[in-house]
C-alpha positions as CSV (number, residue, x, y, z in Angstrom):
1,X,0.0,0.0,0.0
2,X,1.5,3.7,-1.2
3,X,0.0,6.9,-0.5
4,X,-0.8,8.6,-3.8
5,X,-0.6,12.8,-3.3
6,X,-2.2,15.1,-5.3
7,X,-5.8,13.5,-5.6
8,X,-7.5,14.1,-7.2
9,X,-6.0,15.4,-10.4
10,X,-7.6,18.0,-12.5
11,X,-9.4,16.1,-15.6
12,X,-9.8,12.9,-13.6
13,X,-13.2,11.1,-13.3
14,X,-14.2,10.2,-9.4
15,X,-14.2,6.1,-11.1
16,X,-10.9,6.5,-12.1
17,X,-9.4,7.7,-9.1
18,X,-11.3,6.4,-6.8
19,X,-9.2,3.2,-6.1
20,X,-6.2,5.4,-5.1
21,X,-8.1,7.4,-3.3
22,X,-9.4,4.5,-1.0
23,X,-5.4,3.5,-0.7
24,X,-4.7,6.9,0.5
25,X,-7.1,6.8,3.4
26,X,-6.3,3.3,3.7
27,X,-2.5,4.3,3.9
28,X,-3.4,7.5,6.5
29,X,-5.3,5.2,8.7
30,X,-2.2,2.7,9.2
31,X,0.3,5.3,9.6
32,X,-1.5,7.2,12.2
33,X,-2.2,3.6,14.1
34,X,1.8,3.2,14.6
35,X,2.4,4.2,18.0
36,X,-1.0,5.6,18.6
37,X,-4.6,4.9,19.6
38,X,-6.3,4.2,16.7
39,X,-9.8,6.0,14.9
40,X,-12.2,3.8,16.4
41,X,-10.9,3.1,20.0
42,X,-11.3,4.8,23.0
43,X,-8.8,7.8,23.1
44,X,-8.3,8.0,19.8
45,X,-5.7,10.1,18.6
46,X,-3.5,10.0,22.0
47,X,0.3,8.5,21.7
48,X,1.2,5.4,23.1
49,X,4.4,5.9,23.2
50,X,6.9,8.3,21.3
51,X,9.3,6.8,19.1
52,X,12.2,8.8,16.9
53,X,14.4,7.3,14.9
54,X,18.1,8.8,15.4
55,X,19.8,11.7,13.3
56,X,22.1,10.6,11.3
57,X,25.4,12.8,12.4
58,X,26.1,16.0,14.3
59,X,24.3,18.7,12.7
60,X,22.9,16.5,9.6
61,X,19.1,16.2,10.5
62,X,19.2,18.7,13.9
63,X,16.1,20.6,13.8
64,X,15.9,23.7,12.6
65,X,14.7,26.3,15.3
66,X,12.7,29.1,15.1
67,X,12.2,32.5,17.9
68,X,9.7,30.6,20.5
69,X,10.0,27.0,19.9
70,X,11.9,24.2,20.5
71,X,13.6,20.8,18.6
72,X,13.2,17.4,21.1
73,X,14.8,14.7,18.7
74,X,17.2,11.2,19.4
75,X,20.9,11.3,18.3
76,X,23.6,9.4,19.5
77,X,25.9,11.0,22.0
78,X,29.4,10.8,21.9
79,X,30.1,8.2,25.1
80,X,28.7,6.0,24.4
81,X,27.9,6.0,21.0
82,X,24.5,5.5,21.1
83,X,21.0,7.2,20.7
84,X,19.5,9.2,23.4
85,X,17.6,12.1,23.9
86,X,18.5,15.7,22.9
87,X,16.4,19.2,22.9
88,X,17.5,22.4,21.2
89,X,16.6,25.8,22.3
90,X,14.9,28.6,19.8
91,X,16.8,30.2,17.2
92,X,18.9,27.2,16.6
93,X,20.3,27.1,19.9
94,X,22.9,25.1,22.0
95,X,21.8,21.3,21.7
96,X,21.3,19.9,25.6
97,X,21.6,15.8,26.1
98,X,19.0,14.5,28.0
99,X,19.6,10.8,28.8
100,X,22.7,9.0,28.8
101,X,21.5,5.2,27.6
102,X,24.7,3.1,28.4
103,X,23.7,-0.6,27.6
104,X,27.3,-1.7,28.8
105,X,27.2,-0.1,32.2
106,X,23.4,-0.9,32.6
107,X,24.2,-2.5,35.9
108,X,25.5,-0.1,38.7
109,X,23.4,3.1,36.8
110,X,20.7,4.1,39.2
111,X,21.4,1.9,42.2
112,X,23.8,1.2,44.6
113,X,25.2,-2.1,44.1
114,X,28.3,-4.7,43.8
115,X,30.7,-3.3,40.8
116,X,30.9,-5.8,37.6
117,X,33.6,-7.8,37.9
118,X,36.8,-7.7,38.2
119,X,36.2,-4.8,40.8
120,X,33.8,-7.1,43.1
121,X,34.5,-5.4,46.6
122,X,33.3,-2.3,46.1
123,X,30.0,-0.7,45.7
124,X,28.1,2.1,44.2
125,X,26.3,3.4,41.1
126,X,26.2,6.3,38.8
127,X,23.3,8.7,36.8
128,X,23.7,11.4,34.0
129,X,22.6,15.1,34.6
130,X,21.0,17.1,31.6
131,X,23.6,18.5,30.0
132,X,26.1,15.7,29.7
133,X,27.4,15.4,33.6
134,X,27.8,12.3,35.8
135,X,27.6,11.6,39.1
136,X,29.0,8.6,40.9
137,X,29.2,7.7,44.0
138,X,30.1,4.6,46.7
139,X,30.2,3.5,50.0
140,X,33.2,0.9,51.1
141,X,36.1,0.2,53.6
142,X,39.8,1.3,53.1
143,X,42.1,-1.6,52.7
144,X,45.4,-0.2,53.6
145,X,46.7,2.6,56.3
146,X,49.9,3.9,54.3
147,X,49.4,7.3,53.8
148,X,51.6,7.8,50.9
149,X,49.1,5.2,48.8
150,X,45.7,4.6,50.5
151,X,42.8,2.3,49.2
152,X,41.7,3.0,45.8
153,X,38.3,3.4,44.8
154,X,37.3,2.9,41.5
155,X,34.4,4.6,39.5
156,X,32.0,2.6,38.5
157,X,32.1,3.6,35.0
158,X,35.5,5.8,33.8
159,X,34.7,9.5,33.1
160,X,35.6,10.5,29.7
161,X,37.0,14.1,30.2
162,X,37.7,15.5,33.8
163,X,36.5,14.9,37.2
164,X,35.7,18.4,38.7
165,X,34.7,17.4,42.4
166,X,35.1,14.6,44.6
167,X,33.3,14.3,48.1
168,X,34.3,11.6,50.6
169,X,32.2,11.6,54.2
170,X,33.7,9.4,56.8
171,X,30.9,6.7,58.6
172,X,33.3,4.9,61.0
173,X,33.0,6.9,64.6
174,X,36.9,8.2,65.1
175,X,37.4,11.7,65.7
176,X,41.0,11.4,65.7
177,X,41.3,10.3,62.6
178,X,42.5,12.0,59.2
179,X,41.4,11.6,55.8
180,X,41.6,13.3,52.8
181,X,42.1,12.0,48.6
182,X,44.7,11.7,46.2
183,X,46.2,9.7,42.8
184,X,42.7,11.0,41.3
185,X,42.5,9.7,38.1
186,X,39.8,9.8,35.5
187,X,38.7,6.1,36.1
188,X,40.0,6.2,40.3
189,X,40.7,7.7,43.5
190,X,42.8,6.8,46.5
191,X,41.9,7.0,49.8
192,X,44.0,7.9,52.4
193,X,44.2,8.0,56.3
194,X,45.9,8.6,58.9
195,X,43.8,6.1,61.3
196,X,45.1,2.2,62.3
197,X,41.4,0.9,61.9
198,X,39.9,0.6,58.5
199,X,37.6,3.6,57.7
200,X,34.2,3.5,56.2
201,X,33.4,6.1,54.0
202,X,30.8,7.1,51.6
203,X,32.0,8.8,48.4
204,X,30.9,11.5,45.3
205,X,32.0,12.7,42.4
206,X,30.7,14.7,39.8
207,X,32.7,14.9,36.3
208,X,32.4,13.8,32.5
């Protein structure tokens, strides 16, 4: 089935076109039905759900903004490569990512759980801020009191391009005790105190 335009055309009989013109509304009425409630059925006209297939590269197929309106389109982001969600301001603004849909790190995003291996005693998760920011964060035990070294923590997923702050809050009840972070790396941390019992500390850190 093909949708036919321009029906009918000037000189045509209503015989002769109307076969095409049946496909036409024939066509209409199973486009509209994809992701939608169809003509006859109770709230007819609403979306199901939104689908959008992805542009094809940065800047090829980016809606084109006017003053007072807005683009809201899928297009893959650049780690990982794969589609998410994107608005554009008016006027052709700045493009914002929305969602960060990482199938390979799936498993700590949202939650605070056991790391994949072969990090498997440490815990924690991540999530994506509009714009293109992460934030992880943990909770574990230090390993090792040398001062100079510490207990690394590992990210649960590597940031890509800096990490701008890191937070680390202390749980274990020792007042005398020092702390503070160093060796911080883009997928790491370390650690350190000054204490001779193992330290229990949450963790943040905010990067991309």
């Amino acid at each position: 089935m093909t949708f036919t335009p321009d029906l009918p055309i000037s000189g045509d009989t209503l015989g002769s076109t109307r076969d095409r013109i049946r496909g036409n509304f024939q066509e209409t009425s199973a486009v509209f039905a994809i992701n939608h409630v169809g003509f006859n059925n109770l709230g007819k006209g609403k979306h199901i759900y939104l689908q959008m297939p992805e542009v094809t590269a940065s800047g090829a197929g980016v809606p084109v903004t006017l003053a007072n309106e807005a683009g809201f389109y899928s297009k893959n982001g650049a780690n990982p490569i794969e589609p998410n969600l994107w608005f554009r301001g008016q006027t052709n603004g700045y493009e914002y990512q929305l969602t960060n849909a990482n199938q390979a790190n799936n498993a700590t995003f949202g939650t605070n759980t056991n790391y994949p291996a072969p990090v498997v005693n440490q815990n924690g998760g991540w999530t994506f801020l509009p714009g293109g920011l992460l934030l992880q964060y943990g909770n574990m035990t230090e390993t090792a009191h040398d001062t100079n070294v510490g207990t690394p923590v590992f990210f649960p997923i590597a940031f890509t391009s800096f990490v701008s702050s890191i937070t680390v809050t202390r749980r274990s009840n020792n007042s005398g005790t020092s702390y503070s972070v160093s060796n911080q790396l883009l997928n790491k941390f370390n650690f350190v105190s000054n204490g001779n019992s193992d330290q229990t500390f949450f963790w943040m850190a905010i990067g991309k």
